[in-house]
Every structure is written in structure tokens, then in C-alpha cells.
C-alpha positions as CSV (number, residue, x, y, z in Angstrom):
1,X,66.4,117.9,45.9
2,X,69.2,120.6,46.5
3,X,66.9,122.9,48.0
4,X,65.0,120.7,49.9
5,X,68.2,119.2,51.8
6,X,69.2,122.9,52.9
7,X,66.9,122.8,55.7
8,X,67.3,119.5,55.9
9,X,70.8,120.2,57.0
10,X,69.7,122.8,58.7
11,X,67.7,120.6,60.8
12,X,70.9,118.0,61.5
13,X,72.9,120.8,62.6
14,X,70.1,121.9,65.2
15,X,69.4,118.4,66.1
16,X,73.4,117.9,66.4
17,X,73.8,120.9,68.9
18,X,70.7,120.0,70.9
19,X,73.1,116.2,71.3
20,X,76.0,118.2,71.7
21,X,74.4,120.1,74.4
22,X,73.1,116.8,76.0
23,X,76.9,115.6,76.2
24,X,78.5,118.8,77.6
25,X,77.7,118.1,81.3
26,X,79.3,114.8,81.1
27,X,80.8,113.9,84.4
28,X,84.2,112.7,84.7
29,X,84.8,109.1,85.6
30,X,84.7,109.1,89.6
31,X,81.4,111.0,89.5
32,X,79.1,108.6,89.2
33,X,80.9,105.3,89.6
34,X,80.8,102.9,92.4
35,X,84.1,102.4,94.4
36,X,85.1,98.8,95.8
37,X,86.8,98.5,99.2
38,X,89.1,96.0,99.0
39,X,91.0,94.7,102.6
40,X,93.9,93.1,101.2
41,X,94.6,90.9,103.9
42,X,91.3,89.0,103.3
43,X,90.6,89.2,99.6
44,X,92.6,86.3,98.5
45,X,95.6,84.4,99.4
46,X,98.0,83.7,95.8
47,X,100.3,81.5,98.1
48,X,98.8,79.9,100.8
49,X,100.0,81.7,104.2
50,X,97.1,82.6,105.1
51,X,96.9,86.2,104.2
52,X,95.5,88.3,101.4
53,X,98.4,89.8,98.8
54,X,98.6,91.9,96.3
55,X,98.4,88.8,93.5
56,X,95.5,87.9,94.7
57,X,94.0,90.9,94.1
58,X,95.1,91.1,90.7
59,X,94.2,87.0,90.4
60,X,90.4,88.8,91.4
61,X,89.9,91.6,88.9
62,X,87.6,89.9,86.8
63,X,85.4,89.8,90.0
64,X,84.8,93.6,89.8
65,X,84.7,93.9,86.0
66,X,81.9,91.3,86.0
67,X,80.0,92.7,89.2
68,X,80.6,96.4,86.9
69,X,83.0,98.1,89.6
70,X,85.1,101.0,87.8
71,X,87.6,101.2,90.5
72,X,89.0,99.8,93.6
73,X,90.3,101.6,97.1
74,X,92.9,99.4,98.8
75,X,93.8,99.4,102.2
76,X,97.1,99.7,103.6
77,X,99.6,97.4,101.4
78,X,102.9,99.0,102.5
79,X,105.8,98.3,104.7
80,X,104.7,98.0,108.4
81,X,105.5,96.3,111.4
82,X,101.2,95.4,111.1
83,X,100.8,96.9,114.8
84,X,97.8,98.6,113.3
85,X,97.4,96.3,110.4
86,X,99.4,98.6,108.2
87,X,97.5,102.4,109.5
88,X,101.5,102.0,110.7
89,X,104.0,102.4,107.7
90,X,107.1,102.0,108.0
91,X,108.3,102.6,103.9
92,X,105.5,104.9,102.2
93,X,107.4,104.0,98.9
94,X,107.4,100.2,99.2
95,X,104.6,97.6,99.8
96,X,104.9,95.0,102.8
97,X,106.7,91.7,102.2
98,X,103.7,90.3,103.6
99,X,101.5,91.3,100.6
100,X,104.3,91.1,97.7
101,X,106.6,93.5,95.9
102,X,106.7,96.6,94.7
103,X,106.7,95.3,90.9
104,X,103.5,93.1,92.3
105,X,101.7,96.4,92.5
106,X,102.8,97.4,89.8
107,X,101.2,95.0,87.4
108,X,98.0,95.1,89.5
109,X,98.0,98.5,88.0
110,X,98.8,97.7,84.6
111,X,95.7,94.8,84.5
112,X,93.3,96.9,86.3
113,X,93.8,99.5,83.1
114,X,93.7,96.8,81.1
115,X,90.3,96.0,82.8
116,X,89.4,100.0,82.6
117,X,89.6,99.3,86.4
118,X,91.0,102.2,88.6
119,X,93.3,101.4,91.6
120,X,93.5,103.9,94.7
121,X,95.8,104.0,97.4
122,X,95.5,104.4,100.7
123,X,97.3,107.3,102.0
124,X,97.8,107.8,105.9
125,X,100.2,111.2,106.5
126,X,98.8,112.2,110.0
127,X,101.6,109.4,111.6
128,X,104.0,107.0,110.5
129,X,105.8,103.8,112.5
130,X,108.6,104.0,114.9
131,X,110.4,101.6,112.8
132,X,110.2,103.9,109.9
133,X,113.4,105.4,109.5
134,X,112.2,109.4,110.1
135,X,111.4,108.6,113.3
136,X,114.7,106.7,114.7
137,X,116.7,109.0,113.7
138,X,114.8,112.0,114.9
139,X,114.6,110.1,118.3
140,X,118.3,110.4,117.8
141,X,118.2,114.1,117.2
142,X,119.4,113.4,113.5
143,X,118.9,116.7,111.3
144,X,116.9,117.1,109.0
145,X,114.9,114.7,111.0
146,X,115.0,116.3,114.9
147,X,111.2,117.9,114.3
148,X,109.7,115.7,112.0
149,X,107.7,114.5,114.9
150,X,105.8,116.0,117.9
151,X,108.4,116.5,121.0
152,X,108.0,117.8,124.1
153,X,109.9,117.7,127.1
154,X,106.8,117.4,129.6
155,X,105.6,119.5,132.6
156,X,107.5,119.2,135.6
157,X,106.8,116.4,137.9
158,X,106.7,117.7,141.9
159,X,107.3,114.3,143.2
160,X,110.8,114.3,141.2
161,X,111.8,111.5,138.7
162,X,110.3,111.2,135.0
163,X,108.5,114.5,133.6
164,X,104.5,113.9,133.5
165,X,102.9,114.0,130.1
166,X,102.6,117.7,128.5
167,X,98.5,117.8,128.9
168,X,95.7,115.8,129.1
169,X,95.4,114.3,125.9
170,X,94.5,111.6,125.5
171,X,95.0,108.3,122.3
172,X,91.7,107.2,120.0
173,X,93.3,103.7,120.9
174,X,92.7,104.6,125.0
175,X,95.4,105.7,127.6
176,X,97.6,109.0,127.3
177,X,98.6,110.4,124.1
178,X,101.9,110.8,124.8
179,X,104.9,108.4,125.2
180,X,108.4,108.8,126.9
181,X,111.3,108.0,124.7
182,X,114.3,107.0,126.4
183,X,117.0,107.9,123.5
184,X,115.4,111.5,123.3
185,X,114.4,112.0,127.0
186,X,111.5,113.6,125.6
187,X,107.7,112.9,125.3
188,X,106.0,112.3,121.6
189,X,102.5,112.4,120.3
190,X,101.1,109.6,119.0
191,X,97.3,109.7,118.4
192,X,96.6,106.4,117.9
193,X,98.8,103.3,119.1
194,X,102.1,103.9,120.6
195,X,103.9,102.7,117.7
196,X,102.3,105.3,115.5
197,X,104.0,108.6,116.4
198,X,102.3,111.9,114.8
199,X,104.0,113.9,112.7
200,X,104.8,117.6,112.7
201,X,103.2,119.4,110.1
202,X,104.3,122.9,111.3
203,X,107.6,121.8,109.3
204,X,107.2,122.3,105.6
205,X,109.8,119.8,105.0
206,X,107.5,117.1,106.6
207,X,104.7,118.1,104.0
208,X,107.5,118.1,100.9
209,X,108.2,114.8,101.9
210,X,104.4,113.5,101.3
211,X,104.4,115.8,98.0
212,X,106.8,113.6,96.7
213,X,104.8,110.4,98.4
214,X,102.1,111.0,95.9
215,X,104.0,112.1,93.0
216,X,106.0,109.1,93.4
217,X,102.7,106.5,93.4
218,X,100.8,108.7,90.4
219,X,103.8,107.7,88.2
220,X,103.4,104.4,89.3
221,X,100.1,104.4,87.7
222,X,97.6,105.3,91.0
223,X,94.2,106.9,90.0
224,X,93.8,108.1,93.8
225,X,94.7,108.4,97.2
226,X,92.2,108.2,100.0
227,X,93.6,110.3,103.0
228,X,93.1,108.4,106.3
229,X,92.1,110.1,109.5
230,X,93.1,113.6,108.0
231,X,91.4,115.7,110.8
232,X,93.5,114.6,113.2
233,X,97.0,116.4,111.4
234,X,97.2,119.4,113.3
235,X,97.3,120.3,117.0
236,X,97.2,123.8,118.5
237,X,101.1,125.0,119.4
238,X,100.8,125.9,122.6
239,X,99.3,122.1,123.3
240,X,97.0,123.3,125.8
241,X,94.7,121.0,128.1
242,X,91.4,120.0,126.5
243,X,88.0,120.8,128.4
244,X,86.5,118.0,130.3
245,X,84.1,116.0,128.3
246,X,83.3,113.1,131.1
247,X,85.6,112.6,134.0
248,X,83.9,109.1,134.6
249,X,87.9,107.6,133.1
250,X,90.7,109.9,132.8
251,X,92.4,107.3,130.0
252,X,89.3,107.2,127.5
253,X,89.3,108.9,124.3
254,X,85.9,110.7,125.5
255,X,87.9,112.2,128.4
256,X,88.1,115.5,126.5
257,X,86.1,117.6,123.9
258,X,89.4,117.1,121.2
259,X,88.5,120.9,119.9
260,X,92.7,121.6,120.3
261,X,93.7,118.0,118.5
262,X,90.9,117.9,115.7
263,X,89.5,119.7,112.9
264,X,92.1,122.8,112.7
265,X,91.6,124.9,109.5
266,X,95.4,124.4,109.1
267,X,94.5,120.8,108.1
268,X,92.4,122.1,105.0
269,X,95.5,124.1,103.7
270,X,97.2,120.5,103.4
271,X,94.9,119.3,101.9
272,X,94.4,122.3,99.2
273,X,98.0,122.0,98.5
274,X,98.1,118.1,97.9
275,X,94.8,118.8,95.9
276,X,97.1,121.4,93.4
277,X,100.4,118.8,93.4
278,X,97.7,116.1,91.9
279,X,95.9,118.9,89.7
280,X,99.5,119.9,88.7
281,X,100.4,115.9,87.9
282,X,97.4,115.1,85.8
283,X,97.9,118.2,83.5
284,X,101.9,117.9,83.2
285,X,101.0,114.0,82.3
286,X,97.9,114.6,80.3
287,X,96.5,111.5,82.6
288,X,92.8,110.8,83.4
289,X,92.0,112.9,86.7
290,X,93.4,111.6,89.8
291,X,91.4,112.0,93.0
292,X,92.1,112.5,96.6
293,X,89.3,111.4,99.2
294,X,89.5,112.3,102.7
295,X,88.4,110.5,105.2
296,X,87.6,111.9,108.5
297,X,84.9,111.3,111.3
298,X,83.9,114.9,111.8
299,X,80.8,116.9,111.8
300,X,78.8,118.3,109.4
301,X,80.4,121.7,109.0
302,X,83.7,120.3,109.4
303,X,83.6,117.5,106.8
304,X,81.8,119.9,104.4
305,X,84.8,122.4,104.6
306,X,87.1,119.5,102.6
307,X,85.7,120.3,99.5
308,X,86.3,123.8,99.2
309,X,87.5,126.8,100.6
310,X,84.8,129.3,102.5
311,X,84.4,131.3,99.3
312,X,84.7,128.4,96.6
313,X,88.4,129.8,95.0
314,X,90.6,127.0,96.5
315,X,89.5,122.8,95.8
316,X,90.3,120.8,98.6
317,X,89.5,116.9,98.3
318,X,87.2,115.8,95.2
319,X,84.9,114.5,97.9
320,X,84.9,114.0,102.0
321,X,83.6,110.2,103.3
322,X,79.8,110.5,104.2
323,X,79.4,108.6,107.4
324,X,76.1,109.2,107.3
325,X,74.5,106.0,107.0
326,X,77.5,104.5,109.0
327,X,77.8,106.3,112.0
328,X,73.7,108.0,112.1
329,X,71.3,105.4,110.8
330,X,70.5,101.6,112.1
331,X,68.2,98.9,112.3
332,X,65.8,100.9,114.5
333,X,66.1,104.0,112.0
334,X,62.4,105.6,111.2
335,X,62.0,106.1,107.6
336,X,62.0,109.9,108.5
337,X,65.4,109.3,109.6
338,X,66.7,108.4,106.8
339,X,65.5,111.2,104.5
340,X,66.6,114.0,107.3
341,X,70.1,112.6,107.0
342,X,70.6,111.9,103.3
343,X,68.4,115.5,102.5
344,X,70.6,116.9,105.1
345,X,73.6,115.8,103.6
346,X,72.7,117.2,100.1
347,X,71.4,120.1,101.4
348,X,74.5,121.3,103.2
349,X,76.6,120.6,100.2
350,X,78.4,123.1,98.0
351,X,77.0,123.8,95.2
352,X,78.2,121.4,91.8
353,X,80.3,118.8,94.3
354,X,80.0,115.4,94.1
355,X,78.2,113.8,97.0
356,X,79.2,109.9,97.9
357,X,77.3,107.3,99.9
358,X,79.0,104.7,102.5
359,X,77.1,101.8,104.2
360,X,80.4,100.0,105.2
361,X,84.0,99.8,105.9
362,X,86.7,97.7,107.3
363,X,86.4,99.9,110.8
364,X,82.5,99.2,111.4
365,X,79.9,96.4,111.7
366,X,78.9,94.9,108.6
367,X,75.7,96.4,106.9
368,X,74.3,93.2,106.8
369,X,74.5,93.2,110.6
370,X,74.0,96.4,111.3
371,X,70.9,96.9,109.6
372,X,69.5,92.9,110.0
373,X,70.0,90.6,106.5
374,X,66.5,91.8,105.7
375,X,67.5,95.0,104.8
376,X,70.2,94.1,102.7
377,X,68.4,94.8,99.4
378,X,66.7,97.7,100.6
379,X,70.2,99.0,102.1
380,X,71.6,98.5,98.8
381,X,69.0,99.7,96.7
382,X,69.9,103.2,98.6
383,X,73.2,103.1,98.1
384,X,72.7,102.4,94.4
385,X,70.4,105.4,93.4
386,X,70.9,108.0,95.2
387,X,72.8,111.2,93.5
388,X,76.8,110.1,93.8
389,X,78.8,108.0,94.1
390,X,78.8,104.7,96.0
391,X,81.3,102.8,97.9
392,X,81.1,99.2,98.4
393,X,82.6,97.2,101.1
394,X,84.3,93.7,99.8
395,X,81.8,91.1,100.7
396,X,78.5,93.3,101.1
397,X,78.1,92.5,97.5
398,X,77.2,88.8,98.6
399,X,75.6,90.0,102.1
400,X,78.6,88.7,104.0
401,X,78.3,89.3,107.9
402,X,80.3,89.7,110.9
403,X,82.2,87.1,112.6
404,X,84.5,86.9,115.2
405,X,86.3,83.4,117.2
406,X,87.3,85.0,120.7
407,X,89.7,82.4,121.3
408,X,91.4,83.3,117.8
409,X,94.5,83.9,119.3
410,X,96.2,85.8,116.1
411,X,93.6,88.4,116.2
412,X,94.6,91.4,117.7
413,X,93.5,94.6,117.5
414,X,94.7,97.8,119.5
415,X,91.2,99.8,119.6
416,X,89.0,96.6,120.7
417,X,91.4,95.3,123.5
418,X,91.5,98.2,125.5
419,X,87.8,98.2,125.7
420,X,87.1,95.1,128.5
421,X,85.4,91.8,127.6
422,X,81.3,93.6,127.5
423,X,82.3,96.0,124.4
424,X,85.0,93.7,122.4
425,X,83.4,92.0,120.1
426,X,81.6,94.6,118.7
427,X,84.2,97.6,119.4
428,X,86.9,95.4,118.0
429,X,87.4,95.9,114.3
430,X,88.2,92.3,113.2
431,X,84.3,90.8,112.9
432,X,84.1,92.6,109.6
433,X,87.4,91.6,108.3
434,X,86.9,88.2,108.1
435,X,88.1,86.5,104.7
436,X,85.9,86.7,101.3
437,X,83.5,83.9,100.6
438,X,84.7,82.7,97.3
439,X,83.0,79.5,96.9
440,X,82.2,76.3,99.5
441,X,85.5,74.6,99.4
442,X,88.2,74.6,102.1
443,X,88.3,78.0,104.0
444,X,85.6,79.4,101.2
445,X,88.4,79.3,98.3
446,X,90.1,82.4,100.3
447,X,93.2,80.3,101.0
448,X,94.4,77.0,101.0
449,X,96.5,77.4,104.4
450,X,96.0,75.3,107.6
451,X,95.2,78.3,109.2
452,X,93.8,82.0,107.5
453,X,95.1,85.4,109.5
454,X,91.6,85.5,110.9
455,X,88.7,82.3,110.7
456,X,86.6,82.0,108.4
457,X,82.7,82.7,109.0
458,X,81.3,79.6,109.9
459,X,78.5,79.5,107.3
460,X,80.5,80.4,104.8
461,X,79.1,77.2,103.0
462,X,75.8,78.9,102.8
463,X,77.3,82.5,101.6
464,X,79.4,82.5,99.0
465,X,80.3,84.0,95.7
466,X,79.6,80.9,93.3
467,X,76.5,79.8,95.2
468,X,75.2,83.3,94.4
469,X,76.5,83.5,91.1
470,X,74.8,80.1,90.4
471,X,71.4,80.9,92.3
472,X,68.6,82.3,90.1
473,X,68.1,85.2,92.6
474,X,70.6,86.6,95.1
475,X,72.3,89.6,96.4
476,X,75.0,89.3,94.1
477,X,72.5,89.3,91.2
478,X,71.0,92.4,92.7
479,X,74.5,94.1,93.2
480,X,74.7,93.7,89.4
481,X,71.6,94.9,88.1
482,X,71.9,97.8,90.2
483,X,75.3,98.7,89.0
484,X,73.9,98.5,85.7
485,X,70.7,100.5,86.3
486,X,72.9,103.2,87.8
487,X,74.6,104.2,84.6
488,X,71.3,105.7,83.1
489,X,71.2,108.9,82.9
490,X,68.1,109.6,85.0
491,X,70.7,108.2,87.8
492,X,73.6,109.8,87.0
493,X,72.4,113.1,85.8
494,X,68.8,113.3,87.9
495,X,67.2,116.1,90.1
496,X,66.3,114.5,93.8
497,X,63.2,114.5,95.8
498,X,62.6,112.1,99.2
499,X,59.4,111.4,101.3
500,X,58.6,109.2,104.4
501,X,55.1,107.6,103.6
502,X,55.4,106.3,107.5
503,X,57.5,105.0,110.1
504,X,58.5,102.3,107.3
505,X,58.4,103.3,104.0
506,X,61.1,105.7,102.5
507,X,61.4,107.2,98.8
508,X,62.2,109.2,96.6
509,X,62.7,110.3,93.2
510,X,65.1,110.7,90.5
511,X,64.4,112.7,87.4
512,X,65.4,114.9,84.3
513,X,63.9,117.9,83.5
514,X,64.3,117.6,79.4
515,X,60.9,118.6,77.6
516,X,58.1,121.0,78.2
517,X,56.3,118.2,78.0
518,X,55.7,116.2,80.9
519,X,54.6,112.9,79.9
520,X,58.5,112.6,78.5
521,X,60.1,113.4,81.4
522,X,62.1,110.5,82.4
523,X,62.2,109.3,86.1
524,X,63.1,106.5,88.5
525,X,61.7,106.2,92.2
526,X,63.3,104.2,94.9
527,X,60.6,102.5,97.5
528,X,62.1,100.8,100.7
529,X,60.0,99.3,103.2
530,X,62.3,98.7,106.3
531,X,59.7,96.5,107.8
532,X,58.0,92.9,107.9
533,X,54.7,94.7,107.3
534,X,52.8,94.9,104.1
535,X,52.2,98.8,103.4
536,X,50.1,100.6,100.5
537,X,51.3,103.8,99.7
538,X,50.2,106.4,96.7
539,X,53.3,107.6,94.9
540,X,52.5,110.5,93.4
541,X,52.4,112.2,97.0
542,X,56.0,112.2,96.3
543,X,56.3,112.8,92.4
544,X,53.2,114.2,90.1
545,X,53.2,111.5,87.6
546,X,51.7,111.7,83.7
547,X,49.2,109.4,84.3
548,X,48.7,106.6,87.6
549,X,50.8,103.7,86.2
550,X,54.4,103.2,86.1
551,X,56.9,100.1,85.0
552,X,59.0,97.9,87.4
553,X,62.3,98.5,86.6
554,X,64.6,96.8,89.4
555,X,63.3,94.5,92.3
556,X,64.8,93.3,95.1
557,X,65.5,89.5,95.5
558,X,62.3,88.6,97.5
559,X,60.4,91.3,95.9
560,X,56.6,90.5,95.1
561,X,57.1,92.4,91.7
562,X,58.5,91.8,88.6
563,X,60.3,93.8,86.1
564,X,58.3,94.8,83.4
565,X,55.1,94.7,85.1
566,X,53.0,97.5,85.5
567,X,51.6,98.8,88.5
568,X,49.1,101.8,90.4
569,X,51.2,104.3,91.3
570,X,48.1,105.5,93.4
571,X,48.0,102.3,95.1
572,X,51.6,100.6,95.2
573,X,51.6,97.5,97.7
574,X,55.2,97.1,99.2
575,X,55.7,93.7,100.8
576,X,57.5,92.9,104.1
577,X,61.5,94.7,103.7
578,X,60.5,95.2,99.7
579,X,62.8,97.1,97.7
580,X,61.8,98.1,94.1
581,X,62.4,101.1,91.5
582,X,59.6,101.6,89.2
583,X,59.7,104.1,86.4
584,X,57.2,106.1,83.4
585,X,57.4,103.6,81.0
586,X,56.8,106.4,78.3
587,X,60.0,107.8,79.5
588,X,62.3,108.7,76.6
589,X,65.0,110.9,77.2
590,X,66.2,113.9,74.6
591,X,69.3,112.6,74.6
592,X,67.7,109.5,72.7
593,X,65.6,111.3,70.8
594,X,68.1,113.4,69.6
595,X,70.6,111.2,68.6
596,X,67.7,108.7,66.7
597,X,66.4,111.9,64.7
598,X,70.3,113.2,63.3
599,X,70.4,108.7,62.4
600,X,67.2,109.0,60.5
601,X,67.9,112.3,58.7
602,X,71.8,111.1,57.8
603,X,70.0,108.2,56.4
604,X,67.4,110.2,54.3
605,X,69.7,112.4,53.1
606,X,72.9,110.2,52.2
607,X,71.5,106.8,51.9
């Protein structure tokens, strides 16, 4: 018996390795995980004033355990006069009265863990409030505080009086960029609203200060910090003129090409050195890693820089926003569209980043009415299997859509009411920040004020949470199974391969290379039709299969499939706007194998 368990053992050892090897390119948490956007002021209201808080967030964690979210980005929650609905903090240390305390927070963070649910913060550094106390007293020429701000004194005016504004510069939020203080009898920048002066980043004690920012929240227990508007830190010194872009009105945003107030490589430094102060953190605390995502609406080559440096030495961000889907695909999108943009997105990657996926945000339409309610599984469906990771939108997860009450007279919002009555509703941000269908009781179980911060949408009754919950097939439902289809490993780990079959229909394939021998090799492909035509398509013209059948795995909620079922992979019939993942149902990966062969020979052996 001796000499027949020597190769025995042998054999476990081999088969142990081969495991081992399976678990050495294990991806770290964020990876592969789906993020959840929550918009604190219309999550859920723990005391009835009509506004989101902080309490109600942590009343509504059990809400992304059971949907199978891993972590949770929060808009702005700290001290602000609200002019832009907190993008204008006043305190970077200290939430908003509005949405609790500081100590509130801080046991959101200890029942997330509890939860194994991450919390990230958001972090906005390009500009702070005019309240906040750096900028009143540099107004007043207070050291250390004098040039924590952009000052200028102006050009010359020939007509006497007032100087005129330093260039032609001019605010996202319309109108010049600059504003005359008073106090300092000098001009500052502000970007965005008035009330949101930029800061000077040229002064390294400006960037010690937001060093100590994050430190200061990563004790606190924050897994993250997503980094708002980041390309918009740095302007050339010499704050020349901008070129022309189109002269049809001197006070729009699209006035200039903004190559002198966007996108300077000094930005990426920043953001290389906040990258090290969190590296630093995590390894002096022995903490899970913390990650910094950037957000900014750039191009291509631009965003692509904030993962890396040129040569790949220095790490910048763990992962830049893709817009992608956001801001270059729509309801009149081609199938080829889409696979240009996503293949174009992978393909211009570094090499061994993580890629992530966006369909929504509290800044844009809806998906669900952007793309038509339709396309909501299909949408979805995307977002859910392609290579990455996902972010998620509070309220897409139940299909929720825009809505806004023009005569709402608490709704304000600087970007939309500088755009005239034909573009407001839809270049306004507040549609898609309307409070979270809950349930069908008073204002959808968001709140039990008289009055919510903005109204609710008026079919809430038909939309909610519970009535999904409850229904034998809904969007929720498909959120879930989704979520848990995208922790195999085929998902997570998977090569990627995507065809247009026609205007229509868009797929494509995700699969593990593991055995010589093909019939094993595990895959999962993705079929959308974007249309309300049936279409019959042979899917091995995107993926030689073993064999012409393959196994429903995942449909969508108005699918003409069912999982389980077996179909031609020669001749798949997609229905009108079907969304399905079908899979080998041979499919059995190594890793399995593996670890059911060391089981069996433990058991021989020992047992």
C-alpha cells in the first residue's frame, strides 16, 4: 500500500500546484465587482425632511447585499452651502448637517464591513466653496492662504473703471470664468459656478492639504475616493486666450477649444502622487487596497493616460470612468457601434488594467430613457458581462426613468438654467435624480415628508422595488442573476471576442483558454438584439464551438428562452429587444477539475 501511495502523492502534489496555479491570478476585490451609485439626497429619507441622509443609507444596506453589490460610491455628503448640490464643499473633513454627522458616517462604514460592503467617497479637489474657510481668508490676503486660489488682477480696461476679465475663458456652468472679488480687488477662477472658486495647484501646500484629506477619510474606514472632474486641475501660467471654437455666443462653454484649461500632464503628476499616499496607507495599515477612480470627460488618449505613466513605471488612478456608452452610444446606435466603441476601448488599454463600464450617472439621462425601456435588459446584460467592472446607477436596477415637474420650484440647478426653456429639461441634471422607488406607498417609501427635495416620478406606483421583488419576472430579478452569473470565472477571468450579425444584433464571447482540448473549454456569449424585429443568426461566426448546441444560461425578462434549454447555435432565433447568454453545456473548468480530483484522491488515500 506504501508504495502505491508514493505516486499517489505524487499525483496530489501535481494536482495541488495545477489549483494553486489556477488561484495565482486572483483579482483583488474592485476588479471584477459591480459598483453602486448612490445619490444621497434621494436614496432614503431616516427623518422625514424630505432629503436623503446618511442613515438612510445605512437603514438600505441590505438592499445592495441582497441585489449582490460589493461596494457603494456616494456622492457628495459633506459640508456645503448645496449651490452645486454639494460639487461645493465647504468642510472636506465633515459631512453636511443636511445629511447627518460625522459619527453617522462613521457607522455607515462600520455596517457596510459588516455587510462585506465597501463605501467610496466622493472626492472633488479641482475647487472648493467660497464659504469654505481657505477661500475667505485668502480673499483677505491671509497667509498661508493668499494663493491657495487662482488670482489675477485682470487686463486693463480702456474705458476706465473695473479691470476686464484676464482672457476669454469661459465657466462649464455658462458665462465668464472669472469673478471680481470686492475684498481682494482682484479676479478668481472658478470653472464651474461662481461659488466654486478653483484652486491653485502650482502651490504644493494646496496639494498637502488634500494628502491629508484622504489620509484623514482612509482612517475613517473609506475603501476609495472617486476624483470628480480631475482634468480640469491645471491651467497653463501664462493664462493665455483660448482659440475660437464657435463665435455663434461668446458666454458658452463651446466658445473655446479648452486645450489651455483641460487635460495638462501636470494633472497626472497629482494624481500619481495621491495614488502613492493611498499605496503608502494601505501597506503602513495592512488594509484591503483602497482605490482612487478619476472621473473626467476627456478623450480617448487623455483618459487612457490616468492609468499609468507613458512608460508604465508610475500608477496613476486604479481605473479612469469609461463614458463610453454614456456620452457615444444611444437608442439609434447600430450594433456596429457598439462593438467599435467597447473593442476600441479595450483595445487602447494598457496592457493588465482594469477596464470598467458605465451606462449611467447622476449627471446624464437615465439609461432607461436614453436607450428606450426596451433596451433595458439588453443594456444591462452588457454592462454585466463584459471584461470589468460595472457601475450601477441607484434605481437602474428597477428600470427607473427620468422625471422632471417644471413648476418644481425647489429644483434648481446651475448647468440646466443657463441653458433657455428648449434645452432644460433634458440639459438640466435633476430628471435623473428623482427619489428611489421603494415600494407604492406615500412618495414610493422614499420619505414620509409633505414635500420630497425633488417630486417623485409619477408612476412610481407601477415601478418600484417591492413590486419587482414580488413579480415573478422583472428587472430587478435580472439585476440579480446577472450579478450572480458575473462571479464565474469564465466572466471574471475570460478572453473577449465581439461581432455585429447586423444593424441589430450585437455579441460576443467570453472564454478561458484551460485544456488542449476544446470541447472543455468553458465559454459564455452575450446576444442583444436592439430591435423589435425577430433575427436568426449562426453563432459560431463569432466563436468555433465543439459541437452546434449550447445551454441557456441567463435570459432577459421577456426573453423567448429559458434557462436550461438547449438551442442551435447555427440557427439561434432572437426575439424582438431579446437579451440571452447561452453557454457549452459540457463546459467544465480546470479549476473544478482540479480541485474534485486532489477531494477524490485525499479521500482514497486517508479515508
Amino acid at each position: 500500500m506504501i508504495s502505491l501511495r508514493v505516486p499517489l502523492l505524487l499525483l496530489v502534489a501535481t494536482a495541488v500546484l495545477l489549483a494553486t496555479a489556477q488561484d495565482s491570478d486572483q483579482k483583488e476585490w474592485w476588479e471584477t465587482t459591480v459598483f453602486y451609485q448612490i445619490y444621497p439626497r434621494s436614496f432614503f429619507d431616516s427623518n422625514d425632511d424630505g432629503t436623503g441622509d446618511i442613515k438612510g443609507i445605512t437603514a438600505k444596506l441590505q438592499h445592495l447585499k441582497d441585489t449582490g453589490f460589493e461596494a457603494t460610491w456616494l456622492s457628495p455628503i459633506f459640508q456645503s452651502p448645496q449651490e452645486d448640490f454639494g460639487y461645493d464643499v465647504s468642510d472636506f473633513v465633515s459631512v453636511d448637517p443636511l445629511f447627518g454627522s460625522n459619527s453617522d458616517l462613521e457607522e455607515l462604514f462600520a455596517e457596510a464591513e459588516k455587510l462585506g460592503i465597501k463605501i467610496i467617497l466622493d472626492f472633488v479637489p479641482n475647487h472648493s466653496s467660497n464659504e469654505h474657510e481657505w477661500f475667505v481668508k485668502s480673499e483677505n490676503r491671509v497667509d498661508p492662504y493668499t494663493d491657495y486660489y487662482m488670482w489675477h488682477n485682470g487686463k486693463p480696461n480702456p474705458q476706465g473703471g473695473r479691470p476686464l476679465p484676464p482672457n476669454n475663458w469661459q465657466s462649464v456652468f455658462y458665462g465668464s470664468a472669472w469673478e471680481w472679488s470686492e475684498k481682494r480687488q482682484q479676479y478668481y477662477l472658478h470653472q464651474f459656478a461662481v461659488g466654486q472658486p478653483d484652486l491653485n495647484y502650482r502651490n504644493e501646500a494646496v496639494i498637502k492639504e488634500f494628502d491629508e484629506i484622504l489620509r484623514y477619510w482612509m482612517k475613517k474606514g473609506a475603501s476609495g475616493f472617486r476624483i470628480d472632474a480631475i482634468n480640469h486641475m491645471f491651467e497653463v501660467e501664462d493664462l493665455r486666450d483660448e482659440p475660437i471654437n464657435d463665435p455663434s455666443d461668446p458666454n458658452s462653454y463651446g466658445y473655446t477649444h479648452h486645450i489651455y484649461t483641460k487635460d495638462l500632464p501636470d494633472t497626472y503628476e497629482v494624481i500619481a502622487r495621491w495614488r502613492k499616499v493611498i499605496d503608502d496607507y494601505v501597506k503602513e495599515s495592512d488594509s484591503d487596497t483602497i482605490i482612487m477612480m478619476t472621473e473626467a470627460y476627456a478623450n480617448l488618449t487623455m483618459t487612457m493616460k490616468f492609468y499609468e505613466s507613458d512608460d508604465g513605471t508610475q500608477p496613476r488612478a486604479h481605473f479612469p470612468f469609461n463614458f463610453a456608452m454614456i456620452e457615444d452610444l444611444n437608442d439609434g446606435s447600430k450594433a456596429s457601434n457598439f462593438k467599435y466603441i467597447i473593442d476600441r476601448w479595450l483595445d487602447n488599454m494598457p496592457r493588465g488594467k482594469i477596464t470598467n463600464w458605465v451606462l449611467g450617472n447622476h449627471d446624464k439621462p437615465r439609461m432607461a430613457s436614453r436607450y428606450g425601456r426596451d433596451r433595458i435588459d439588453g443594456m444591462a446584460l452588457i454592462l454585466m458581462t463584459l471584461p470589468g467592472v460595472a457601475v450601477v446607477y441607484n434605481g437602474e436596477e428597477i428600470g427607473m426613468e427620468d422625471y422632471r415637474d417644471m413648476s418644481y420650484e425647489d429644483s434648481k440647478d446651475p448647468q440646466g438654467c443657463n441653458l433657455g426653456p428648449d434645452n432644460y429639461k433634458w440639459a438640466s441634471r435633476d430628471p435623473q435624480r428623482t427619489p428611489f422607488q421603494w415600494d407604492d406607498s406615500f412618495n414610493a417609501g422614499f420619505s414620509k415628508a409633505a414635500k420630497t427635495w425633488l417630486p417623485m416620478h409619477p408612476l412610481y406606483r407601477q415601478t418600484n422595488l417591492l413590486k419587482q421583488t414580488e413579480a415573478d419576472y422583472s428587472t430587478y430579478h435580472f439585476y440579480v442573476d446577472c450579478m450572480k452569473l458575473r462571479k464565474e470565472r469564465i466572466l471574471t477571468h475570460g478572453e473577449f471576442r465581439s461581432r455585429a450579425f447586423n444593424d441589430d444584433v450585437f455579441a460576443f464571447v467570453r472564454f478561458l483558454r484551460e485544456n488542449e482540448d476544446r470541447e472543455l473549454d468553458p465559454y459564455y456569449v452575450t446576444l442583444v438584439n436592439f430591435h423589435g424585429e425577430t433575427y436568426t443568426v449562426d453563432v459560431t461566426e463569432l466563436y468555433r464551438f465543439a459541437g452546434k448546441t449550447a445551454t441557456v444560461r441567463l435570459v432577459g425578462t421577456d426573453s423567448r428562452h429559458k434557462v436550461g434549454q438547449t438551442v442551435n447555435t447555427t440557427e439561434l432565433t432572437l426575439g424582438p429587444y431579446e437579451a440571452i447568454v447561452i453557454g457549452a453545456s459540457s463546459a467544465v473548468s480546470v479549476h473544478l477539475s482540479m480541485a474534485l480530483l486532489v477531494t477524490a484522491i485525499i479521500k482514497y488515500l486517508f479515508l
